[in-house]
N, C-alpha and C positions, 0 to 999 in steps of 0.2 A: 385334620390340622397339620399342619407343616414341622416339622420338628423345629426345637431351639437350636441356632447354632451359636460354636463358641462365639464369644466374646470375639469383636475385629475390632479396632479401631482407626481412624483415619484422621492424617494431618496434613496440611497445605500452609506452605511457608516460603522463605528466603534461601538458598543456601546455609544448609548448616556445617555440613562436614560431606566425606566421602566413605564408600567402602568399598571394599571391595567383592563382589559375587560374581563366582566362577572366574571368570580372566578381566574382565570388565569390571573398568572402574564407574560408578554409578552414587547420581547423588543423593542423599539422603536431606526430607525436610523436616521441619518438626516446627510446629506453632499452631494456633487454635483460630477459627474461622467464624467473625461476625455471620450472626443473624438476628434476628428479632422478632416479635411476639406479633402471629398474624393474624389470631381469634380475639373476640372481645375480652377474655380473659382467656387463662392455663393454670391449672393445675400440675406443678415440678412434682413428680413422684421421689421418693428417697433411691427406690428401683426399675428396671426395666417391666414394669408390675402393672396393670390397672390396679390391683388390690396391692401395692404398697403406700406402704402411706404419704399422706401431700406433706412435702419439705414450704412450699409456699405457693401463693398463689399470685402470679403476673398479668399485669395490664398490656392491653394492645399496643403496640411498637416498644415496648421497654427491649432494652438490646440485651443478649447474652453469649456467651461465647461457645461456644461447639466443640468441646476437646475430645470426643470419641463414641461411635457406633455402636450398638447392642441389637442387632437384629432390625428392627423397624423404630427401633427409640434413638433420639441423639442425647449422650451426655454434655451435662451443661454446667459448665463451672459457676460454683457459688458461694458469697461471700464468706460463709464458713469455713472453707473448704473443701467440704464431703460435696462430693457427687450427687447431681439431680439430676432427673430424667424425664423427656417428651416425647410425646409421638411425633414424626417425619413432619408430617403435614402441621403441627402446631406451630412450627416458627418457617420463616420464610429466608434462606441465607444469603447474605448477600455477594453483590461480585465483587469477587477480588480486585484491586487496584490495579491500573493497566503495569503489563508487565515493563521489565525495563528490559536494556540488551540480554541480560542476561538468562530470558523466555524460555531460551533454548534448552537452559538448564534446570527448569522445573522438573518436580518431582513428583511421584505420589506413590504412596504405599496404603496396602490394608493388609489383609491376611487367610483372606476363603478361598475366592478364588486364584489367585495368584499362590496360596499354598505358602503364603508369609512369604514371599521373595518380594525384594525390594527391586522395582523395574522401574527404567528413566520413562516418561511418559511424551517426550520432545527431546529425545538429547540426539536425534539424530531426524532429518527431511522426514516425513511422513509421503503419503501417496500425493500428488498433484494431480492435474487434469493431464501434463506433457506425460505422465506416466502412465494414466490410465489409457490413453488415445493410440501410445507407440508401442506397450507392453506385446509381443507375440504370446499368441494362444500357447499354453503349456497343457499340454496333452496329461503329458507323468503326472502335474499336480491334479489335475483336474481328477484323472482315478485315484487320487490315491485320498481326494475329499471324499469323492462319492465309497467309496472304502469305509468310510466310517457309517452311512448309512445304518440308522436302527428300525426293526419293525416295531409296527405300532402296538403289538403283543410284548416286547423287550421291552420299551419306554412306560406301557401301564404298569408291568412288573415292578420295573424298577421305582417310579413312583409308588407304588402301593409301599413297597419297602421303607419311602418317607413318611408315609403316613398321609399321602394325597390320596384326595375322593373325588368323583364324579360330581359336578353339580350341576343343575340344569338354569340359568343365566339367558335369560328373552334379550335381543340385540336386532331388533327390526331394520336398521340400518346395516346390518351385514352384508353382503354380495351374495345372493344365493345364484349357483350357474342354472341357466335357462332351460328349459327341460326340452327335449328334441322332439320337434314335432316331424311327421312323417309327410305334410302336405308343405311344409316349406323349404326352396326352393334352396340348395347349397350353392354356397360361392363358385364352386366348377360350374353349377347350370347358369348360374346366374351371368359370369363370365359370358357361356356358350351365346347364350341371348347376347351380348355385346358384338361377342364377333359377326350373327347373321348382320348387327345394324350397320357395321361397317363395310362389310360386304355390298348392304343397300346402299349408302351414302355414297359408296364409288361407284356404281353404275349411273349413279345422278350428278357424277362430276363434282360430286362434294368432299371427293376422299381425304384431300390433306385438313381441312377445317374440323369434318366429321372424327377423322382419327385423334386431332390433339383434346377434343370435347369429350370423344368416347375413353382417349386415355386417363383423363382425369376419372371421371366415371369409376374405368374399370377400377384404381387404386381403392376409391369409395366402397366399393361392394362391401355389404354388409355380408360378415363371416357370422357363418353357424356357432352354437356352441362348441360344439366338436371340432371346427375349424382353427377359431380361437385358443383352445386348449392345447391342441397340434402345434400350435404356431409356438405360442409359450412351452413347451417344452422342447423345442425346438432352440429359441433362444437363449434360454438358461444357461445350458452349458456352453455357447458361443460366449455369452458375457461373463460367467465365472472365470473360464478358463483365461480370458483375458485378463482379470485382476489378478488371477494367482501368475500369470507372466510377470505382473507388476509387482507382487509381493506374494512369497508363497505361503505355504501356512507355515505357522507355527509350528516347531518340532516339539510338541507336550503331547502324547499320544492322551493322559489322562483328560486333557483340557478339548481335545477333539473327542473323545468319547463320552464327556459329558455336556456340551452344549446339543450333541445329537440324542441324546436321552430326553433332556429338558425339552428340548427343540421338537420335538415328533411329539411327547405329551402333549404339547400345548396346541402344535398344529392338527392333533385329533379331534379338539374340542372347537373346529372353526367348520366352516361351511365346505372346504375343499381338503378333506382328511385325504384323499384318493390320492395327491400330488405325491412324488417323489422327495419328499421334502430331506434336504442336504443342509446338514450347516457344517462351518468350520470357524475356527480362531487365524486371522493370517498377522503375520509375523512385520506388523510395521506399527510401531510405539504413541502414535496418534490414536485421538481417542474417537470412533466411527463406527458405522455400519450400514451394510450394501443389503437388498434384496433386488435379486434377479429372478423375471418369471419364470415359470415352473416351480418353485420352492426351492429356490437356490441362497441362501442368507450366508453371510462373512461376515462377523463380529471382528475389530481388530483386537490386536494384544493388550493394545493402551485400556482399550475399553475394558477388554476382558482380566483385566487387573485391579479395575477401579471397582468392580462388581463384589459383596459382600457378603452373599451367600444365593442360594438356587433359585428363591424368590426373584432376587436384581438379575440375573440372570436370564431368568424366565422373561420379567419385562422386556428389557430390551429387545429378544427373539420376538414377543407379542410384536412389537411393533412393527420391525419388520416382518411379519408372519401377515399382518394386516394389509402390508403393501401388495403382495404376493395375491390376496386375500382379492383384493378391488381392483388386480391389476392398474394399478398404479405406473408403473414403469412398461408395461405391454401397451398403455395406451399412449404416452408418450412417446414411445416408437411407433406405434400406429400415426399418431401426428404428425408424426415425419415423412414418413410415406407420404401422407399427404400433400404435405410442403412441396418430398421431390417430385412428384408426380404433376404439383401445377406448374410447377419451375420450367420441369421437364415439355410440359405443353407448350408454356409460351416460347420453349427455343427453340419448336418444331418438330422436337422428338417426341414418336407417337408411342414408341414401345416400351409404354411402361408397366406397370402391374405388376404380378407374379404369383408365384402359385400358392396352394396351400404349404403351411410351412414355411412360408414369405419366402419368396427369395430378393424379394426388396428387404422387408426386415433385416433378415439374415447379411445379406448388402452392407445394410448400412450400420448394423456391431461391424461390419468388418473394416470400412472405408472408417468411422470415428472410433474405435476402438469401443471402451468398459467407460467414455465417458456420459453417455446415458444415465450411470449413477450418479454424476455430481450437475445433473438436471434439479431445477428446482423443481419441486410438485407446488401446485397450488397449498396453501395455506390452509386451506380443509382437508386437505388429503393426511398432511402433519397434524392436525388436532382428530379426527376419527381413529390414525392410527393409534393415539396415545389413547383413545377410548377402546379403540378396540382390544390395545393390548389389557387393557385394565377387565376388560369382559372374561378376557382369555383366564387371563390371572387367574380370576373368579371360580370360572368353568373349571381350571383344573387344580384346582384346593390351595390355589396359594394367596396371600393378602395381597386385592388391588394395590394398595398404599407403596408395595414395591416400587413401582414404575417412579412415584412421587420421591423417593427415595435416592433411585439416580439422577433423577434431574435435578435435586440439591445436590448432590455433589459436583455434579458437573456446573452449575450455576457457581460454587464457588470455587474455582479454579479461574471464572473471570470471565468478564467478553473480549478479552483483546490475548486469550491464551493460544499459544502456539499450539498445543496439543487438537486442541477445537476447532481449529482453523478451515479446514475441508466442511465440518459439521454446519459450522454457522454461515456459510456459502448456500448450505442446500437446504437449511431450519427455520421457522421462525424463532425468533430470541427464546430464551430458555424462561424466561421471565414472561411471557406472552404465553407461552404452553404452560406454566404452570399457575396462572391467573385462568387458563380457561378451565385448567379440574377443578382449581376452587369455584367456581362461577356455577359448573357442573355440579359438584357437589356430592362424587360418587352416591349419583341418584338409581334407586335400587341395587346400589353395592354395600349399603351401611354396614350392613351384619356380618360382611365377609370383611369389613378393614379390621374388626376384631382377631383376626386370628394371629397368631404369631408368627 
């Protein structure tokens, strides 16, 4: 079971005042955030409790107001005044009102991970596409993420110290990598076969037709597991190091040392624990997150402030850990290949392909920069992950329910938030992911939304 943590609370509001932390002037908000009752009935507890006792009991859509977090319960203002409380998942929040000019100067605070510091969550551009495309590779940030690197002996330690367990969580729809057979043929032989045919094709006077057919081809060849693998780690640190050109990390040495604790727990418990798996926090006030193949993940700040304890935490790496997981973004760049490889045919240019370890892949993070991330993936790709991470959760002792957790907060903060802006470019609506877990129904997860 997960330990309790303190008490956080979270508010979303107008401008209220200013203060000052460290040199930075930063605003502070405070007001309580519609939602409403999304079971046929609820039970309001007096405490963060299943065994405290019911304050009352609510009908489906009855509206209430959300004045602050206790782990996986929201406090809910009532008519008495004392404090009642629900589970995550029992009310559904709604969006905030579209922002006005003043977008820029939203705020948000809580208190776990951010360590009670009040940070602007838009008060300054977050990443765009011109930034991720033009940013130069940053070699220095790049080691000094992978720096933080923990072994998978460190991260169980330290988990055990929470009081996380091992559980064992069936997820047939996982990626398991392909097991290497010895009678199938790798991309270099497969290759070699190409070049004899082109060889033939020009002795029959069919060289330039034969070369732009066989370079489409060659792009297609189907890559070994071991090819694939090569190639995704190969990529990783090409498209990290471009985002930390674009924004580097975080300077919170504790906040990089603990998303890679959480982050390697979690990535143990998935089909590809073997990856190099790298996360970091980067230093830009929007609320986002990146997975690049190989196990390369970048949570932003905005995000990583919004999160409430190790649990939200954890979710959000699930999810990106998932990406990583189905290569997701390896196949996307595979796609492209593709693209250029038939482009490339029809203008006569036959010399396409490349080798293991792509050097088209590779090519092309270089010629578009880290924007491959703000690629949209298919709409199943964004709902598996949100199931994946929830598997993950599971597997390593923390409450599914987490996941469900950020994405109301993030739902109310709005669809037209500046902070979210990059997000909802490359997501389906927040409201769309979070009607398919209900629909879902954390089915064979019930026993584990119990835990604290």
């Amino acid at each position: 079971m997960q330990r309790n943590h303190t008490a956080t609370s979270f508010r979303f509001a107008l401008l209220a005042m200013t203060v000052l932390v460290g040199a930075m002037l930063l605003p502070v908000v405070a007001a309580n955030s519609t939602a409403v009752i999304r079971k046929p009935s609820v039970d309001v507890h007096s405490g963060p409790d299943f065994a405290s006792p019911t304050v009352v009991t609510l009908k489906q859509n009855a509206p209430v107001q959300i004045t602050g977090q206790q782990g996986l319960w929201f406090q809910v203002g009532m008519p008495s005044g004392k404090p009642g409380f629900v589970r995550v998942n029992d009310v559904r929040m709604a969006y905030a009102g579209k922002e006005n000019g003043d977008a820029n100067m939203r705020a948000l605070f809580t208190g776990k991970a951010g360590k009670g510091r009040v940070t602007e969550t838009a008060g300054v551009r977050g990443l765009d596409e011109s930034d991720l495309k033009s940013a130069a590779f940053d070699g220095a940030q790049l080691a000094r993420l992978e720096s933080y690197r923990v072994t998978p002996q460190l991260a169980a330690a330290d988990a055990r110290k929470s009081a996380l367990a091992d559980t064992q969580v069936m997820y047939p729809q996982e990626a398991k990598p392909a097991a290497s057979s010895a009678r199938g043929a790798s991309q270099a032989q497969k290759r070699g076969g190409l070049s004899v045919a082109r060889g033939f094709l020009s002795q029959l006077g069919l060289g330039s037709v034969g070369n732009s057919a066989l370079g489409v081809a060659d792009s297609a060849v189907g890559k070994s597991e071991a090819e694939q693998a090569e190639e995704e780690l190969a990529l990783g640190p090409e498209i990290a190091g471009r985002i930390l050109g674009a924004a580097p990390l975080w300077r919170d040495d504790g906040a990089q040392r603990r998303v890679n604790r959480i982050g390697r727990w979690m990535a143990s418990h998935t089909s590809r624990p073997e990856l190099p798996w790298t996360f970091g926090v980067i230093d830009t006030p929007e609320i986002n997150a990146f997975a690049a193949p190989g196990g390369y993940i970048l949570i932003t700040r905005g995000m990583y402030d919004m999160l409430a304890n190790d649990g939200e935490v954890a979710g959000v790496l699930g999810h990106e850990i998932s990406h990583v997981v189905q290569r997701d973004h390896y196949n996307v760049i595979h796609k492209q290949e593709m693209t250029a490889a038939t482009e490339e045919a029809v203008a006569g240019q036959v010399n396409v392909g490349g080798g293991i370890a792509g050097s088209m892949a590779k090519d092309y993070v270089r010629k578009h920069g880290a924007t491959v991330m703000l690629t949209s993936l298919d709409r199943n790709a964004e709902y598996r992950s949100d199931e994946a991470a929830e598997i993950y959760l599971a597997r390593s002792g923390y409450n599914p329910l987490s996941l469900y957790a950020v994405l109301q907060k993030m739902t109310a903060l709005g669809n037209a938030s500046a902070s979210l802006a990059q997000l909802y470019k490359t997501h389906p609506p927040l409201a769309d992911r979070l009607d398919r877990i209900d629909r879902r129904g954390f089915a064979g997860l019930q026993q584990y939304t119990q835990r604290n």
